[in-house]
C-alpha positions as CSV (number, residue, x, y, z in Angstrom):
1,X,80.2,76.6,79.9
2,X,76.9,78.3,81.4
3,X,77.2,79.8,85.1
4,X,73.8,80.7,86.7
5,X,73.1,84.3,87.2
6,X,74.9,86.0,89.9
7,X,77.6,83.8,90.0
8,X,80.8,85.5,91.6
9,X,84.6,84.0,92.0
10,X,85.1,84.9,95.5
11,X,87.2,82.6,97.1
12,X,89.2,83.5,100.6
13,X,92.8,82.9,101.0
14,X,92.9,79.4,102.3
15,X,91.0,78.3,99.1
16,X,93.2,80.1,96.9
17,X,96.2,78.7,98.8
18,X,95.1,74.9,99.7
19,X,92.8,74.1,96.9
20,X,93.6,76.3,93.3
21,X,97.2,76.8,93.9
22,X,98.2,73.4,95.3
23,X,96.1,71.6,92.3
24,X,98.1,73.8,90.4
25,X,101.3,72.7,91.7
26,X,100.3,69.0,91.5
27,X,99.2,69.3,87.8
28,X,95.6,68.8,88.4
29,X,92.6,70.1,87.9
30,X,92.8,72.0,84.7
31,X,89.3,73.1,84.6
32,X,90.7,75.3,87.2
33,X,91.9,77.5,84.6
34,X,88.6,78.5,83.5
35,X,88.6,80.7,86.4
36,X,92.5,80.9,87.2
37,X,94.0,81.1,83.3
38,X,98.4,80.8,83.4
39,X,99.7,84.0,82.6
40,X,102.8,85.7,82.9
41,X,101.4,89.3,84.1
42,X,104.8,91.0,83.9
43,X,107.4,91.8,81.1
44,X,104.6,92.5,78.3
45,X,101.5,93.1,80.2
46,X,99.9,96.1,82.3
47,X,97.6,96.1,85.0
48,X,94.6,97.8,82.9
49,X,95.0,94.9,80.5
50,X,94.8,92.2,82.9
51,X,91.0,92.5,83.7
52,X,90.5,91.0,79.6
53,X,92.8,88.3,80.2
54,X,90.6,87.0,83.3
55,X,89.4,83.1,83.4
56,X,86.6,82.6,80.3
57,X,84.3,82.5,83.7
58,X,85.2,85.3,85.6
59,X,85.1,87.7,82.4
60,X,82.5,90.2,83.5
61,X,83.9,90.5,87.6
62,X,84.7,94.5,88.0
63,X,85.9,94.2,91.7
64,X,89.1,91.2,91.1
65,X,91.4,89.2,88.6
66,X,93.4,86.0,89.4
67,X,96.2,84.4,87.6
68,X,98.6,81.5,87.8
69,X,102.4,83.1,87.7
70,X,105.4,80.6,86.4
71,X,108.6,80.8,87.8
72,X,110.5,83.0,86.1
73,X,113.6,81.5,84.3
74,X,115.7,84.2,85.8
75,X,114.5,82.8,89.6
76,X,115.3,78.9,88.6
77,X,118.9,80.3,88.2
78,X,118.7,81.4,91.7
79,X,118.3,85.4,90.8
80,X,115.3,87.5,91.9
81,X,111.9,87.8,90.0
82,X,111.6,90.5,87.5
83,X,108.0,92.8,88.7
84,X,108.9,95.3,85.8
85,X,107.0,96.2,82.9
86,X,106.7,98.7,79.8
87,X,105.4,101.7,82.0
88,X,106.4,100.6,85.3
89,X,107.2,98.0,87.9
90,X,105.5,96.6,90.6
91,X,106.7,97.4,94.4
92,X,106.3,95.5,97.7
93,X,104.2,97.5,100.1
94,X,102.7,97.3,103.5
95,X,103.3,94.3,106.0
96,X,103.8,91.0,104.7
97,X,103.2,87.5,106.2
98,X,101.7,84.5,106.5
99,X,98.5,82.4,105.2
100,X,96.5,80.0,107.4
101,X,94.1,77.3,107.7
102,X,90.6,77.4,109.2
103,X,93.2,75.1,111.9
104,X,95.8,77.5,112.6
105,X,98.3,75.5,110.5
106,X,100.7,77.9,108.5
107,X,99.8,77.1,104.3
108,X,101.2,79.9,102.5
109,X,103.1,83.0,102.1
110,X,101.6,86.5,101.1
111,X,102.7,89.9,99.8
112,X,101.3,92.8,98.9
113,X,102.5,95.1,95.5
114,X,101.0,98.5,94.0
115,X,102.2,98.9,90.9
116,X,103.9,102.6,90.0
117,X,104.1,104.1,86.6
118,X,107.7,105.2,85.1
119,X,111.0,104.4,86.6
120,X,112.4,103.4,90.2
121,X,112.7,104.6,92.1
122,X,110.7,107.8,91.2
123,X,107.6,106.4,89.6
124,X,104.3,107.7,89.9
125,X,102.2,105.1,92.3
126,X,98.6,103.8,90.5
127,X,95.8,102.5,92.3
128,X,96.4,99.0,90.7
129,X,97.6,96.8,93.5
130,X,97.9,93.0,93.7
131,X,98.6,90.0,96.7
132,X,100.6,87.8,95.5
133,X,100.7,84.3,96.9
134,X,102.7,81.2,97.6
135,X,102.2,77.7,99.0
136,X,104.5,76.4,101.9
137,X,104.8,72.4,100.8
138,X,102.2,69.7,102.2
139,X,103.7,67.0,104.3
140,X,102.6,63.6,103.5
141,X,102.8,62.5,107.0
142,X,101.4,65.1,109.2
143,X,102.6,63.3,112.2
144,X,106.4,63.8,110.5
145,X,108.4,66.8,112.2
146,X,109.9,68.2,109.2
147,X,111.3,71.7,108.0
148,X,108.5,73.4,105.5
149,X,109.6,74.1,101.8
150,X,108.1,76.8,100.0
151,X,107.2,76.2,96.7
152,X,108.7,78.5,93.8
153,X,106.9,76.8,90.4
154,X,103.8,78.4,90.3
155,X,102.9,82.0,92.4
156,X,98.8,83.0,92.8
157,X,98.1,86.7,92.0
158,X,95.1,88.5,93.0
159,X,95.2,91.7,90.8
160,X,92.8,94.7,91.7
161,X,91.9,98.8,91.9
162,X,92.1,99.9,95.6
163,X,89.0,101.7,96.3
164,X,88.0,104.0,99.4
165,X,85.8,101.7,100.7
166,X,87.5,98.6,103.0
167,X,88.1,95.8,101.6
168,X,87.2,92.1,103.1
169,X,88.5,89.4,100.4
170,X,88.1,86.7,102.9
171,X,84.2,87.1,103.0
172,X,82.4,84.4,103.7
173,X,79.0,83.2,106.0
174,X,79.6,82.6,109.6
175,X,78.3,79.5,109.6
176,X,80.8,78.2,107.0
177,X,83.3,77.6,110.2
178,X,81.0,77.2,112.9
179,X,79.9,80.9,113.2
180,X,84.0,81.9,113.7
181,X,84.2,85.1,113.3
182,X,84.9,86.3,109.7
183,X,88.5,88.3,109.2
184,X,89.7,90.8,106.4
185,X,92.3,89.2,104.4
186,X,92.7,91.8,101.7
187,X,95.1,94.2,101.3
188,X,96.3,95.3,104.9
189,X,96.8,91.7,106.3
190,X,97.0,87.9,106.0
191,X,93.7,85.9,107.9
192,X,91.4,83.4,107.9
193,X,88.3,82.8,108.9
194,X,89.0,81.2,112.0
195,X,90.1,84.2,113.8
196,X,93.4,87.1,113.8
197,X,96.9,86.7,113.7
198,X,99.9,88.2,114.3
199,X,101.4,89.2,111.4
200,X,105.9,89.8,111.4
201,X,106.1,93.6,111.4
202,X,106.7,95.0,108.1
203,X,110.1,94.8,105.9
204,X,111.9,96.1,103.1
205,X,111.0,94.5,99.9
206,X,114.5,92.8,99.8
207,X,114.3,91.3,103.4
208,X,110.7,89.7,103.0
209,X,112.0,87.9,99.3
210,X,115.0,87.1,100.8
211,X,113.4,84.8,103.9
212,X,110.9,83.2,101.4
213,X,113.6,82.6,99.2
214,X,115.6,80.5,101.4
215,X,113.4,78.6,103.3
216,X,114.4,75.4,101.7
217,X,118.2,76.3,102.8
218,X,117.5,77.8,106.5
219,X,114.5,75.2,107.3
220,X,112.2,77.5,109.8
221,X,110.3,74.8,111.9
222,X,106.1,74.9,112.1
223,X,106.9,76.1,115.7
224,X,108.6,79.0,114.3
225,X,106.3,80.1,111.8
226,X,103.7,80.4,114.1
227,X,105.5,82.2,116.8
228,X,107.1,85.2,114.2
């Protein structure tokens, strides 16, 4: 398939959230994979070969990599996911929190990794970082009060180099929400482009996976997302 010249995969974390990764879920869409292949990044594969493994259109992108994760066979048993590979592991890092829509309406979960060479807990850290992403279920009556489920099937990575420079993944023209302020959703936060938001103040590794994990046991109610 031809792409014009220029063409970039730059999409901000509500589409990776609400449109790639729910298709995803729902089984549809497959051409979606041309830019977003299924890959299981850990176990086998290191960061610096990711990049070759990119969609068949995002081949020649320098700057970011996405990638569909399965569950992990180990997590369906109820365990934790494995983040390990041949040279290293990866390891939660900085705050974590919430995705949202252009409406303010709580979408996804987010977490940031940088991946360290050797063994934990005394591995060398790399510049190799990713934001790994999850969708909080869609209610099919949004007049419904109901406890959100997070959904385990399928994870959305964003695999990248950090860089001195800052980062804004969550680019995109003013005018695309009514000339709302455009917010950085990259490494150091979770945004939209509707505006800020408080994000929970940072945890260990083992708290933050332990809340998304049981959602769908302790139901957290929309209220209560929004206010953490």
């Amino acid at each position: 398939m031809a792409v014009a010249i220029g063409f970039r995969f730059f999409p901000t974390e509500e589409e990776l959230v609400s449109f790639y990764l729910r298709n995803q879920l729902q089984g549809t869409r497959q051409d979606m994979h041309l830019v977003i292949p299924v890959l299981n990044i850990f176990y086998d594969l290191e960061p610096w070969d990711l990049p070759k493994l990119a969609g068949e259109l995002c081949k020649g992108d320098v700057e970011q990599w996405f990638y569909f994760i399965p569950r992990q066979e180990r997590e369906a048993r109820g365990g934790r996911a494995s983040r390990t590979t041949a040279s290293g592991y990866w390891k939660a890092t900085g705050s974590s929190g919430f995705v949202y829509s252009s409406d303010d309406r709580v979408i996804g979960m987010k977490k940031t990794m940088v991946f360290y060479k050797g063994k934990a807990p005394n591995g060398r850290k790399t510049k190799w970082k990713m934001n790994e992403y999850r969708a909080i279920e869609a209610l099919s009556d949004p007049y419904v009060a109901a406890p959100p489920k997070l959904r385990h099937d399928f994870s959305l990575c964003r695999v990248y180099v950090a860089s001195s420079s800052s980062r804004a993944f969550d680019r995109r023209p003013l005018e695309a929400h009514n000339n709302a302020a455009t917010t950085s959703g990259g490494a150091s936060g979770t945004s939209h482009a509707g505006g800020d938001h408080y994000n929970p103040a940072e945890a260990s590794e083992d708290e933050f996976w332990e809340l998304i994990n049981n959602l769908e046991e302790h139901a957290i109610g929309w209220e209560q997302l929004n206010e953490i």
